[in-house]
N, C-alpha and C positions, 0 to 999 in steps of 0.2 A: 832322481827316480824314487817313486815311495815304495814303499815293500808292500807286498800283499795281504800281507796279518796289516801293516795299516790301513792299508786303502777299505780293509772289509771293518776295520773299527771305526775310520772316519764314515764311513755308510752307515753304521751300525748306530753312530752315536752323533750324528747331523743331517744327511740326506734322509734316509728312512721317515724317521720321525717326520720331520718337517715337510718332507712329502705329503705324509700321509694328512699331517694335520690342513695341509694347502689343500687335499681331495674333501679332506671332511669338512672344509670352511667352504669351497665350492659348493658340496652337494647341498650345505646347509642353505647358501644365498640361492639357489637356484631354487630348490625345494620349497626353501617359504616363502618365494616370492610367486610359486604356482599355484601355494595355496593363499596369497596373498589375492592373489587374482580369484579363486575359485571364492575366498570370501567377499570379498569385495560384491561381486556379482551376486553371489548372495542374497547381500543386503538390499544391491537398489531395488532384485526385485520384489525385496517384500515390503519397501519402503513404496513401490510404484502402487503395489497393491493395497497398504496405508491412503492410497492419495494425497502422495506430498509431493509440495510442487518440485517442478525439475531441476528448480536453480538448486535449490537446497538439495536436494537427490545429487545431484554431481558432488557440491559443495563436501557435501558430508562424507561421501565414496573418497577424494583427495584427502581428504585430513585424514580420515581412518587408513588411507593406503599410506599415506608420509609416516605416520605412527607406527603402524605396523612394519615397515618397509624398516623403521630407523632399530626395532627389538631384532629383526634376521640380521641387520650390519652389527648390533650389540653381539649378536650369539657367535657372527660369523669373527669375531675380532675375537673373542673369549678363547674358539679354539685354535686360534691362530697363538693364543699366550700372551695377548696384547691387554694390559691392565685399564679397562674402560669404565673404572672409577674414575679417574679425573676426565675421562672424556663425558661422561655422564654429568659428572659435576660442571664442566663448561659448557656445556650445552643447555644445561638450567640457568646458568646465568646469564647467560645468551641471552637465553627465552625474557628471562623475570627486564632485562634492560632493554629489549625491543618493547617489549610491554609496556613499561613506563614511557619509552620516546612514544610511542603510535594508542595513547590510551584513550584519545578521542575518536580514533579511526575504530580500536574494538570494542569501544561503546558502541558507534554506530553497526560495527557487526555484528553485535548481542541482539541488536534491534531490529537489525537485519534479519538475523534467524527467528527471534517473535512471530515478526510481521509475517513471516513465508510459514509457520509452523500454523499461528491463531485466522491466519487469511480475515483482518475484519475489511478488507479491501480485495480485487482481485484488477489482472490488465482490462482495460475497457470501460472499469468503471466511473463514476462522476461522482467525485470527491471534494471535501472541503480538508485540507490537513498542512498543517504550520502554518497558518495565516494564506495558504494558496489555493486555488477553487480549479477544477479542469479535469481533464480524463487521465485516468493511470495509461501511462504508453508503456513503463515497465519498472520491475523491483528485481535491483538486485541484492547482495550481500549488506553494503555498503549506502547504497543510494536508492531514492526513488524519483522517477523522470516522471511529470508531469506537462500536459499538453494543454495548456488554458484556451477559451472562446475564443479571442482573436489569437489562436496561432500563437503562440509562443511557449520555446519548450524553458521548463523549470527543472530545476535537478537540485531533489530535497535531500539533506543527510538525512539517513534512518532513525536514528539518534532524535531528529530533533520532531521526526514525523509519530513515533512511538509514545515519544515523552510528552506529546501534548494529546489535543480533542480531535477525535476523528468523526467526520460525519460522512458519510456514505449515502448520497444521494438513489442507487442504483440498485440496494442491496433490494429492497424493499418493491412489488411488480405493479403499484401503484402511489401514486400521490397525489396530493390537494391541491388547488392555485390558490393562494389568497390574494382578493384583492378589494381594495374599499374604495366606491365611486359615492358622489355624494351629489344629491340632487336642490334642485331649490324649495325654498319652504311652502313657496305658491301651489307646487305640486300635488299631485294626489298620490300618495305616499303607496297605498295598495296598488295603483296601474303604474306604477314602478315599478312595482317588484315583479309584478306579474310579467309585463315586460323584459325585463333583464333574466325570468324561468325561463322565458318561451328565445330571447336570444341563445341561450345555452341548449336547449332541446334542438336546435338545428344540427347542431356538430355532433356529429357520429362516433367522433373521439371521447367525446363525455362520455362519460361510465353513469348509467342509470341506479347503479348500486356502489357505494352510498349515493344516494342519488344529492343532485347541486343544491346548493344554500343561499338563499338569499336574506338579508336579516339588519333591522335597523341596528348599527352599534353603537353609534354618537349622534347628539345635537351640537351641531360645530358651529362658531361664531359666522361663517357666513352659509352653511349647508346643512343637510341633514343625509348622514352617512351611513351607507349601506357596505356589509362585506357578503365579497361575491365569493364564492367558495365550490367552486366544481371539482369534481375529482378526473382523475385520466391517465392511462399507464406512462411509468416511470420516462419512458422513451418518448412521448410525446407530450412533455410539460412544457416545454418551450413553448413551442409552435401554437398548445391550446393556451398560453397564457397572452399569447401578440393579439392571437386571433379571436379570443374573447374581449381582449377590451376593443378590438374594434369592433366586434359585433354588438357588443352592448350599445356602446356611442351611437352604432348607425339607427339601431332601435331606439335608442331613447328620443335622438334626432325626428325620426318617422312619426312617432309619436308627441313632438311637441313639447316634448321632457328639459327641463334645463340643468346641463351640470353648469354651476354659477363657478364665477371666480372670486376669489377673494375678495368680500368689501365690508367697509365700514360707516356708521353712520354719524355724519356729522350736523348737528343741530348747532344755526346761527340764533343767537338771541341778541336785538338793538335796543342799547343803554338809553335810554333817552336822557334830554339834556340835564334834568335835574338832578 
């Protein structure tokens, strides 16, 4: 049986305390994990009002909640009496040795956060990047997925999309077709061209301003060659580039125009017997 004068000094000098200190390490982990949340939200909304994209608004809200999350477990262990210098220190060297195994993978999520921070791409768009041509279907941290012309999906590291040339076919609400059709030299070079204007004035798609180009560019060993140069928004450059060269062709055809094929001239000379 313990005596009383003990029982009130083992309270006095064990339970107390450490009570008290397990309510104060509570109130602290609860406390700043309210305000944890109350910051958090905070930020995405005045990151939404920035206009940054969503991936990165989550992305950024998780790391800053793991961060902060990991200083209330520091403060709550402090008052518990628990020495969180070495946990401090292991946990840095944690970090610095995952770092070096996965340093390809936070290359690409450096690139990852560029690309979602500078936007020179967005989903939807028509892209040329790391040697891959096709529509963005999505960017995330890590990767960008890519959807090429015939259907097939690509999944670029970020890394490798950042660090090279990016061309963005879409950014821009207009573009040029270029294209060089070459006629025969027989021809009369002005009802040419005149021709290949008035094919392009058909299509509705052509953009009148900059208005189309027709223009001799070469005398080529079997042709003499024209670039066709119409312009037409971004979204229908395909379609007007099928549909003008047939339209050119049917024109030039109507009119008796020759685009020649390749040829060469061969002159026979006979040795006589002498």
């Amino acid at each position: 049986m313990f005596e009383p004068n003990k029982i009130e000094q083992y309270l006095d000098a064990y339970i107390v305390p450490w009570g008290l200190n397990i309510i104060f390490a509570l109130a602290i982990f609860i406390v700043g994990r309210m305000v944890i949340k109350a910051l958090i939200s905070l930020m995405c909304k005045i990151l939404e009002k920035s206009k940054f994209d969503e991936i990165l608004i989550k992305f950024i809200s998780s790391i800053a909640s793991a961060v902060l999350l990991l200083f209330v477990i520091v403060a709550s262990l402090n008052q518990l009496g628990v020495d969180t210098t070495s946990l401090v220190a292991l946990v840095g060297a944690a970090g610095l040795a995952v770092g070096f195994a996965l340093k390809d993978s936070l290359s690409n999520f450096a690139a990852g956060v560029m690309l979602l921070i500078f936007r020179p791409f967005t989903k939807g768009n028509y892209v040329e990047i790391a040697g891959c041509e096709g529509v963005v279907e999505n960017i995330s941290i890590l990767t960008t997925v890519v959807h090429t012309l015939d259907n097939k999906e690509v999944i670029l590291p970020n890394g490798a999309v950042f660090g090279g040339s990016i061309t963005n076919y879409s950014s821009l609400p207009s573009r040029r077709v270029d294209l060089v059709i070459g006629v025969s030299y027989e021809d009369n070079l002005k009802k040419a061209k005149q021709v290949m204007l008035d094919a392009m004035k058909n299509d509705p798609r052509i953009l009148s301003e900059p208005a189309p180009q027709v223009a001799v560019c070469e005398l080529n060993s079997s042709s003499v060659d024209f670039v066709v140069r119409p312009w037409c928004k971004s979204d229908d450059y395909w379609d007007v580039r099928f549909d003008t060269i047939e339209a050119v062709k049917i024109a030039l055809d109507e009119n008796n125009i020759t685009i020649p094929f390749p040829q060469r001239d061969v002159h026979m000379y006979q040795q006589s017997e002498d």
